[in-house]
C-alpha atoms as one frame of an Amber mdcrd trajectory, in Angstrom:
protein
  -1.580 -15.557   6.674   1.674 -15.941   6.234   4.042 -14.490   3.019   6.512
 -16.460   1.008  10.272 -15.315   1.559  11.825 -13.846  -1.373  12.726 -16.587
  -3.630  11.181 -19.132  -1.255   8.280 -21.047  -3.127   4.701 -21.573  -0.727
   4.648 -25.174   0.026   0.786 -26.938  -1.469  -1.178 -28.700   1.296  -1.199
 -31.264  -0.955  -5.014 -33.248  -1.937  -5.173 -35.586   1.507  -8.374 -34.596
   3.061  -6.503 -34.851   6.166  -4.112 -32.443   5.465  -6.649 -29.700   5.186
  -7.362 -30.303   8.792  -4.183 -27.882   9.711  -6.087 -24.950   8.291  -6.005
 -22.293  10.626 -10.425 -22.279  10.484 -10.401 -26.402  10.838  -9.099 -26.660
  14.085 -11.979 -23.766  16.053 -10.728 -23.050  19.469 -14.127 -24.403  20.660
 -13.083 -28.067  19.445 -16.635 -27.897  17.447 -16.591 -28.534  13.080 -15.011
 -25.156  11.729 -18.631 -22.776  10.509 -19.154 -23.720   6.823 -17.786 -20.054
   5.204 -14.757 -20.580   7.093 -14.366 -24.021   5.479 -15.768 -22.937   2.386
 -12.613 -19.464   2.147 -10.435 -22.094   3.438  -9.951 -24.069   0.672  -9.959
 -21.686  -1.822  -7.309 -20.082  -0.375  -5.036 -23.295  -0.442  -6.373 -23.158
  -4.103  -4.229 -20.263  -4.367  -1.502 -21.320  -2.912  -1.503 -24.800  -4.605
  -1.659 -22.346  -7.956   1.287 -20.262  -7.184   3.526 -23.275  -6.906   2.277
 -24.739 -10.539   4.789 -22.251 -11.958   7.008 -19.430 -11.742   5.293 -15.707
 -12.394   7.623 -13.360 -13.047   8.374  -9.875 -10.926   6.103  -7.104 -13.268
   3.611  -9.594 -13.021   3.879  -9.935  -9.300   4.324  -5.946  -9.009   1.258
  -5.082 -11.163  -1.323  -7.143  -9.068   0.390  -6.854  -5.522   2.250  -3.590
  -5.689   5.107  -5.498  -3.634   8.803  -5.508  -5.041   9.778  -8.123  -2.100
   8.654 -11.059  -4.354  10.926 -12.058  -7.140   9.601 -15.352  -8.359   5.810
 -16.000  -6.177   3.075 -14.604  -7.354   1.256 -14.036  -4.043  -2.006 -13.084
  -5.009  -2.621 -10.586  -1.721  -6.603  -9.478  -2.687  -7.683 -13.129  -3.405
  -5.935 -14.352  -0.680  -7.154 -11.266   2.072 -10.365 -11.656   0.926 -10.468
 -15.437   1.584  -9.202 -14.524   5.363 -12.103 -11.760   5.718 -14.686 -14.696
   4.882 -15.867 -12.524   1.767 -16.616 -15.481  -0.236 -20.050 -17.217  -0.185
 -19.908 -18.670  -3.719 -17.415 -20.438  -6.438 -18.660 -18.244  -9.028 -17.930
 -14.459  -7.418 -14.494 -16.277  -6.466 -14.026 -16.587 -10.196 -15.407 -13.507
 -11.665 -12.498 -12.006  -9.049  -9.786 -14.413 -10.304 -11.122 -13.088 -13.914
 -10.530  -9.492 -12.940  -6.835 -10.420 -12.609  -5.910 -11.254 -16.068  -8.403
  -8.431 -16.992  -6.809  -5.970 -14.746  -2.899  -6.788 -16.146  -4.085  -6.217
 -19.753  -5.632  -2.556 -18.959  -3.087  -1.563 -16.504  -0.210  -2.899 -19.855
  -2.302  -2.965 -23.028   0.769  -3.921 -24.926   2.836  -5.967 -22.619   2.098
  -9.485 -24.184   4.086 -11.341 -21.762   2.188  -9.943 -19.339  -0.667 -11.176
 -20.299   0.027 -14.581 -20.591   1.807 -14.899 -16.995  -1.658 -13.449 -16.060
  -3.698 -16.149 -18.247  -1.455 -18.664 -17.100  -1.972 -18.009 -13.102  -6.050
 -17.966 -14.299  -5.389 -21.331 -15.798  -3.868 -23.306 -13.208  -5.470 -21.458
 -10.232  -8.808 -22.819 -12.785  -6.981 -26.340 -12.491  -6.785 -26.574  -8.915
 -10.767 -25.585  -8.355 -11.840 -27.736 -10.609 -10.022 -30.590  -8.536 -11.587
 -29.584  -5.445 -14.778 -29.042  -7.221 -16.704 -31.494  -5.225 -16.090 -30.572
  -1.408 -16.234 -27.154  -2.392 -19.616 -27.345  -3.841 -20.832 -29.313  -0.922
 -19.565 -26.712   1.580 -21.326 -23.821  -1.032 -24.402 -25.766  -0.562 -24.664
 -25.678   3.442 -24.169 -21.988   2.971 -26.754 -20.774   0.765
């Protein structure tokens, strides 16, 4: 995986079906189909990085979930994101309770901090957006692995 540059926005995949083909896990060394959980981890990680270029989070934000000062205007969401690499993720729905821990985790760490909280509703929202437009294949891929 691969960090933004300070100031230097991820780039989406974009929603062609062929471009998630230049996944790391969709091209196997074996030439074989990539195994389903690596599909499956995948795409949600391009979820997250589709989600961090729907708009700007700002730097407490970014410091309160990633405890990294190099990123002034990404919100690269490191334990989604490693977690996704390790394979972790068998399901949509443990994905989400994690994704839900974020927003809950910026409003005990700042109970007052307001704007906090809504930078931290508002990644929740449109990293929410983006699954629910890959809803399908992900579903499909959560079905060959259970």
């Amino acid at each position: 995986m691969t960090a933004a540059l300070p100031n230097q926005r991820p780039q989406p995949l974009g929603r062609a079906p062929n471009l998630l083909a230049r996944l790391p896990s969709m091209m196997p060394a074996n030439g074989g189909p990539p195994p389903p959980i690596a599909a499956f981890n995948d795409m949600l990680y391009d979820a997250i990085q589709r989600a961090t270029t729907v708009e700007s989070f700002g730097r407490k934000f970014v410091r309160v979930l990633l405890d990294d000062p190099q990123y002034d205007n990404v919100y690269y969401s490191s334990p989604l994101s490693v977690r996704c690499g390790q394979r972790r993720y068998r399901m949509l729905e443990r994905f989400m309770e994690d994704v839900w821990l974020l927003s809950d985790t910026a409003k005990h760490m700042f109970p007052v901090d307001k704007a906090l909280h809504d930078q931290a509703a508002a990644f929740v929202s449109a990293l929410s957006n983006v699954l629910r437009e890959l809803k399908v294949p992900l579903r499909a891929l959560q079905g060959q692995l259970t």
